[in-house]
N, C-alpha and C positions, 0 to 999 in steps of 0.2 A: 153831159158833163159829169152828171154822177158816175155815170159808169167808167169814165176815166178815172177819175178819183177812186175811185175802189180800185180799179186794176192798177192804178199805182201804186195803191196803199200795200195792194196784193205782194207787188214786184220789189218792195221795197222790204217786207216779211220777209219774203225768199231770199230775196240779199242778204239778209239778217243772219237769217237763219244760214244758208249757206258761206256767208263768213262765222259766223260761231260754229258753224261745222269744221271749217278751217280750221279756225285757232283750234279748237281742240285737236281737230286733226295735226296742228305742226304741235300741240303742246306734247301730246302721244309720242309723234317723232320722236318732239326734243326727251321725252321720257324714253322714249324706246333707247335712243344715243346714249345721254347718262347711265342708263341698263347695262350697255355695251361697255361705255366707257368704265364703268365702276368694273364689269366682270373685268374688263382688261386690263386694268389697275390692280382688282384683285389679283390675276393670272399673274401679273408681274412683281406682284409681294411676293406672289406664292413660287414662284419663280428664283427672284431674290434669296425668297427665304432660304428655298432646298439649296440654292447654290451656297449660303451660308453654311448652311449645315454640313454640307460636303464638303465644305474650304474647313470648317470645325471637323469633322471627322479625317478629316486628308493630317488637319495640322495634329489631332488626336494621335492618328496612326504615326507622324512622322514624330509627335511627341514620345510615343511608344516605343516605336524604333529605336530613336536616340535614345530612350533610358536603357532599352534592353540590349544594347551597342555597348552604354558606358556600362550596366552591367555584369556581358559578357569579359569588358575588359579591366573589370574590377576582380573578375572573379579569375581569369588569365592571370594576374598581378599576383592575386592571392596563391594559385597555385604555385606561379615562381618564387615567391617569397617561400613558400610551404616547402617549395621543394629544395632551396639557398638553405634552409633554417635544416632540412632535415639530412643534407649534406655536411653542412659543418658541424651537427656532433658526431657524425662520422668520422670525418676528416680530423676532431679535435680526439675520438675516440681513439683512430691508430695512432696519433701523436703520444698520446697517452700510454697505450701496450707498449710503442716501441721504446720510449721513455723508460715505459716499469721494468720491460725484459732490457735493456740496458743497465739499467740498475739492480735489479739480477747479476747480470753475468757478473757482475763486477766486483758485486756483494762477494757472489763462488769465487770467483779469482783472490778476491784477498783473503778470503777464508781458508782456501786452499797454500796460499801465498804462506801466511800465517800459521796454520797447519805442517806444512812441508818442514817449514824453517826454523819454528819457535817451540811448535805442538810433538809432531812425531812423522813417520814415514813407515810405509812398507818396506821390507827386504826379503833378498829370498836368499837360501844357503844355496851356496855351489860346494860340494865339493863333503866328506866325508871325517875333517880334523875336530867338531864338537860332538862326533857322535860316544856316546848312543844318547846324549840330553837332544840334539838335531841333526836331523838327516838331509841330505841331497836333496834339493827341492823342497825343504819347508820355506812356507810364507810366514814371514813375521811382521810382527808391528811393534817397532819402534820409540819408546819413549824418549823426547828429547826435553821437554817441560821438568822433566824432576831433575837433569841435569843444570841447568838455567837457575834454580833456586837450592842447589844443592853439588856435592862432590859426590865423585861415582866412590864405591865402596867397595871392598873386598868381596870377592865370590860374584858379584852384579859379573851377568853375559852384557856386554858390549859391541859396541860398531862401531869401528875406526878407518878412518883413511889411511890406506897403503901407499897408496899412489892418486894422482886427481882422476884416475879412471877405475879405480880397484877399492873396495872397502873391505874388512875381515871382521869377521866375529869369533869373540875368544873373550874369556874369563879373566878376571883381575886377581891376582896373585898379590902382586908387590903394592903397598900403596906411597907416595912418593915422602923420600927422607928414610924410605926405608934401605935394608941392604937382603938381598936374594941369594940365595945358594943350593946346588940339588947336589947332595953325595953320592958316592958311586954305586949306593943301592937303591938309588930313586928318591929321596925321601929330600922334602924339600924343605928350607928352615928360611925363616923370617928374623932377621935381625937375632941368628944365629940359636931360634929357637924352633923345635920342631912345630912346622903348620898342621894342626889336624886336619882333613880335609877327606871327603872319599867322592870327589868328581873324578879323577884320575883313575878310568875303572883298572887300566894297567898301571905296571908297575913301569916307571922310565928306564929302560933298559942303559949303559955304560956310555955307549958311543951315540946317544941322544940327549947328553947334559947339555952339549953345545955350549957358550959363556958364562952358564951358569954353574958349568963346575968351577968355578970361582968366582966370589961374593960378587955380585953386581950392585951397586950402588945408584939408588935410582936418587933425577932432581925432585926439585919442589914444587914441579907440574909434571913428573912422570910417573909412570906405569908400569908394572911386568905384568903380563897376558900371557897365559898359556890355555893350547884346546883341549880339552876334555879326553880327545884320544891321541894321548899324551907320543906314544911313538909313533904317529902319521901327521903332525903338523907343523906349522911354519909359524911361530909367533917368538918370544923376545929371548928364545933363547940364543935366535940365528942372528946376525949381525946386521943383513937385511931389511928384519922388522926391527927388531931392538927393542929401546924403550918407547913405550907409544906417552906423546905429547897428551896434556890436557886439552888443547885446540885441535886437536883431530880423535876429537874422539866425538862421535856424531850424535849418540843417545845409549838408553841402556833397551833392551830388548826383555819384551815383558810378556807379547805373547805368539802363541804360531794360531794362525789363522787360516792354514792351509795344510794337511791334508785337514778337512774337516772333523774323521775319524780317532785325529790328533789334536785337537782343538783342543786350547789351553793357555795356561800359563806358562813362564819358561822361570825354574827352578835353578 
């Protein structure tokens, strides 16, 4: 009976023991599991995480993108605006020359206008009846401005209309209210009194008094004009020319400006 009793007691130790071998052994398990399960928990944070970080750096980069999208097209914008802004003072600039040089020309035109009409003009001699004061082809200039505020004057060289296609230059003899006469020695009298004069480098020869061998009576806007080379010219002694009008008388002649070598004034 004892020896039962001990081998029970024995078998009952060993149970013992081999269930607290057990339990430790499933507590291990269950430790070893948790182990597993925590790393797998961790793997899938850590998992989580990087896909996190990669959905951040995706959204980073597409952040990126889109700023440097909008500004690409910020900077597009600016250049067309840059290049709008550097065309229209361009475009404001020819508006502006062609403006100026219009008002130029316009300016010259009336000045020229103004000039031609009020100031003076160019002329040129044709022809040999003022010489030897001008010759065939001298360039003159014209004063019409001291006409405008004044009456022509005895001895003043003149230009008058002939004809609306013909003008003549020649010398003022008679002034108007006066009476004119050449006698049959050339010599020419003003209101029946000898003219001093030595333009006339000839002497008027008999059968070139033309009207004026008897008194010619000018109005109170005319003229007697004779040229200088007294037997080669066409001025008031012929009936043609006559007396020349105050309204066609175009200016006095003041200087020659052509031949160069002749430059000057006209005496």
């Amino acid at each position: 009976m004892g020896f039962k009793n001990k081998k029970n007691q024995t078998e009952e130790k060993i149970e013992e023991v081999s269930k607290d071998e057990a339990e430790k052994k499933d507590n291990e398990d269950d430790a070893s599991i948790s182990v597993k399960e925590n790393k797998k928990k961790d793997k899938k944070k850590k998992r989580n995480k990087e896909k996190a970080d990669a959905s951040e750096q995706d959204s980073e980069r597409d952040t990126e993108q889109s700023s440097e999208e909008i500004k690409d097209k910020s900077r597009k914008k600016n250049k067309k605006r840059k290049k709008k802004k550097e065309r229209k003072p361009e475009e404001v600039n020819i508006v502006k020359e062609l403006l100026s040089l219009i008002i130029y020309i316009g300016i010259v035109v009336l000045l020229c206008f103004i000039i031609i009409n009020f100031v003076g003009c160019r002329s040129r001699v044709e022809g040999e009846s003022m010489m030897p004061t001008l010759n065939n082809g001298d360039n003159l200039w014209v004063d019409k401005l001291s006409y405008t505020f004044g009456d022509p004057k005895r001895f003043d060289v003149i230009i008058f209309n002939y004809n609306e296609d013909t003008t003549y230059v020649k010398r003022i003899i008679g002034l108007p209210g006066e009476t004119v006469r050449i006698d049959k020695d050339g010599k020419i009298y003003i209101n029946e009194k000898l003219l001093v004069e030595n333009y006339g480098k000839e002497k008027i020869s008999a059968n070139n008094l033309g009207r004026a061998s008897q008194p010619v009576l000018l109005g109170k806007d005319e003229y007697f004009v004779l040229g200088d080379n007294r037997n080669n010219s066409s001025d008031s002694r012929w009936a043609d020319v006559g007396n020349v009008q105050r309204e066609d008388i175009v200016g006095k002649v003041v200087l020659r400006i052509y031949p160069f070598k002749a430059l000057g004034f006209v005496k």
